[in-house]
N, C-alpha and C positions, 0 to 999 in steps of 0.2 A: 505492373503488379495489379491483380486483382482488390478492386476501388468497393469499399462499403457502398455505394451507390449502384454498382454493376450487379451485386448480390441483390439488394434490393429491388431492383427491376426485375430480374429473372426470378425470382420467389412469389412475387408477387399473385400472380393469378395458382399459385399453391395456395397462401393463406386466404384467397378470397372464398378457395372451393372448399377449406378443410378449416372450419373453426377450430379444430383438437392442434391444431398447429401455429405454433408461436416466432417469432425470430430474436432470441435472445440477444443477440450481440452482433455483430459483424460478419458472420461464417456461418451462423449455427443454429437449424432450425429444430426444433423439442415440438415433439407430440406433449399435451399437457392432460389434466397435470400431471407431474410427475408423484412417484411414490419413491420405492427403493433401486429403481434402474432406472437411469433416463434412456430414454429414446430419442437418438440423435444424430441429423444428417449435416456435416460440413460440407462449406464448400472452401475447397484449401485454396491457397496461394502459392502456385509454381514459381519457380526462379524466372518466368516467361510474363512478361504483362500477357501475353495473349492467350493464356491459356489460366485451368485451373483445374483442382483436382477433386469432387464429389467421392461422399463416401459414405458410410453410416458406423454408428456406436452403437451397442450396449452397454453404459456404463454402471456400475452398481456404488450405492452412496454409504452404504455399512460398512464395505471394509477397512480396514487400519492404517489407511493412508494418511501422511502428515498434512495432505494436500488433496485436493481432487486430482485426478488426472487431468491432462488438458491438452495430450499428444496421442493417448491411447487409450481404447478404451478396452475392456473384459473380452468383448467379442467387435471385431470392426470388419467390413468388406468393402473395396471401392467401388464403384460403381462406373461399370464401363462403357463405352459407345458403342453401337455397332457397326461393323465394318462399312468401309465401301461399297460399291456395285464392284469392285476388283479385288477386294474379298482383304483390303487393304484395312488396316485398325488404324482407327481415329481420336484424336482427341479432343477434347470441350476444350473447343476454340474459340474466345468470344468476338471474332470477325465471322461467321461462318453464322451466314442466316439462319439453317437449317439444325443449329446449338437448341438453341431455347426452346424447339418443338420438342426435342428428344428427349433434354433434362427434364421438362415437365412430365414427360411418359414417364420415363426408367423412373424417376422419382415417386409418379407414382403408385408403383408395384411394391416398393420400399417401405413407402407409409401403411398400403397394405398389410405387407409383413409385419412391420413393429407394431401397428394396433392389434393384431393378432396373438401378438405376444402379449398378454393381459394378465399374467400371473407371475412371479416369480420361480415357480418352475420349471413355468414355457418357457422365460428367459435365462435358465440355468441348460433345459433342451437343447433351445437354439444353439448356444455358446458350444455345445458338444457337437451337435452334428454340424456347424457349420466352419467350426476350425480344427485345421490339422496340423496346427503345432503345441505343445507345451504351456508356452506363456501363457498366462491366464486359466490354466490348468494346475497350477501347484496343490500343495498339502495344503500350506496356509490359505489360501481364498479356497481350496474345499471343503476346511476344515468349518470358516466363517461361512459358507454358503449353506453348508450340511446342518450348523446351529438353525441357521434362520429359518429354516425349513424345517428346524424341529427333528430331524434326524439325528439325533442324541447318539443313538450307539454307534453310526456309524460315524458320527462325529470324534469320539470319544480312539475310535481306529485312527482318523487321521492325527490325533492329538500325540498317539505314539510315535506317528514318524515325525510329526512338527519338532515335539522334544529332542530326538534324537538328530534334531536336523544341523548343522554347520553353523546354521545362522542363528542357532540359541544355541547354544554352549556357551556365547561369552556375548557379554553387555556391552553395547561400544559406550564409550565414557560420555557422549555429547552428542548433537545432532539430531537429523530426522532418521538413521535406523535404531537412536537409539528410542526414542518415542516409538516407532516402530514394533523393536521388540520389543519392548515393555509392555504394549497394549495386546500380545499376542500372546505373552505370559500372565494377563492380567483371566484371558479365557478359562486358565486349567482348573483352577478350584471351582468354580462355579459349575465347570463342565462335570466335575469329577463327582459335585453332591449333586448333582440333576437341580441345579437350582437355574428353573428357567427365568423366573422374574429377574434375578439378578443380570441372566445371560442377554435378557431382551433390552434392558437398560443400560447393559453398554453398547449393544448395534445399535440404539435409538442416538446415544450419545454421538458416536461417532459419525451417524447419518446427519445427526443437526449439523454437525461441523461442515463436514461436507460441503452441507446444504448451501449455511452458511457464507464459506470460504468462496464456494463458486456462484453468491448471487441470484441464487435462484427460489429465496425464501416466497416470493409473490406465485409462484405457480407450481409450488411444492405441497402435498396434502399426506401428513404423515397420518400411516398406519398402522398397524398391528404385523408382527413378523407370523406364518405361520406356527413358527416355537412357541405365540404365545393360544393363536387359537387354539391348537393340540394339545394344551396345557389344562 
């Protein structure tokens, strides 16, 4: 199994080159600081000690999660090796002298990408053009994506299908979907008088939790949502 001290070695000459780059935990390096998306490269833990699995996040800290994510992020892509000279696919192997040259590369074309991402739009962009599935595309986080960006009326469209949706017609009695819903019903009035001060203070709310939940209060610099600059 992939050793906190394995990570640590192979990162290493990352954070010496890249001050904007942190290593939070065991796995998991953040471009800093963060605002309402982290920017985040793991390196996972295969079922193989000899092996492991690199990837990147978009994670966004406003939405109405009971908890931060911590398996998936908004937008994720793994990040691959490249083949053989026999055109054969490989994998980050940490016996295989020739690993650590390449993470550091592929790594850093990644860190490229996510500093470039510098707005919350780019990072609404990216998530679009760079997946092609569903998840992380729903009504609800478009609904919360389209406030924070101040997109009011088209927010106000997704609020129609949110309402009519399965997953609000009925309150679960307990738990995290019911905080959940609740926190998604708590949107509509605010959304429905254009009242953005109110709408901004609960993404702020929900960001601090976040924030909070996952640790990362030391390299977190809260901002302004665009909903409230265009306000």
């Amino acid at each position: 199994m992939t050793t906190a001290r394995q990570v640590r070695q192979l990162v290493r000459p990352l954070l010496e080159r890249h001050p904007d780059l942190t290593l939070v935990n065991s796995r998991t390096l953040m471009l800093v600081p963060i605002s309402h998306v982290t920017k985040e490269i793991w390196i996972d833990r295969t079922s193989s000690a000899l092996y492991f699995t690199p990837q990147w996040t978009l994670n966004p800290l406003f939405l109405p999660y009971v908890k931060p994510i911590t398996n998936a992020g908004f937008c994720w892509e793994y990040i691959y090796r490249s083949a053989d000279i026999d055109g054969q696919g490989r994998g980050w192997c940490w016996d295989d002298p020739e690993m650590p040259k390449e993470f550091i590369t592929k790594t850093e074309r990644v860190i490229k990408l996510l500093r470039g991402v510098d707005t919350l739009h780019a990072c609404r962009s990216l998530t679009e053009a760079a997946m092609d599935y569903t998840w992380g595309k729903d009504c609800f986080e478009n609904l919360v994506y389209d406030i924070a960006l101040g997109n009011l009326n088209l927010a106000r469209c997704w609020w129609q299908e949110v309402e009519a949706s399965p997953e609000l017609q009925h309150l679960p009695q307990e738990g995290p979907w019911r905080t959940w819903n609740l926190r998604i019903r708590s949107l509509g009035k605010p959304l429905m008088d254009d009242n953005r001060a109110a709408l901004a203070a609960i993404l702020h709310r929900w960001e601090r939790e976040n924030v909070a939940c996952a640790k990362v209060e030391a390299i977190w610099a809260p901002t302004p949502f665009p909903l409230e600059e265009a306000g």
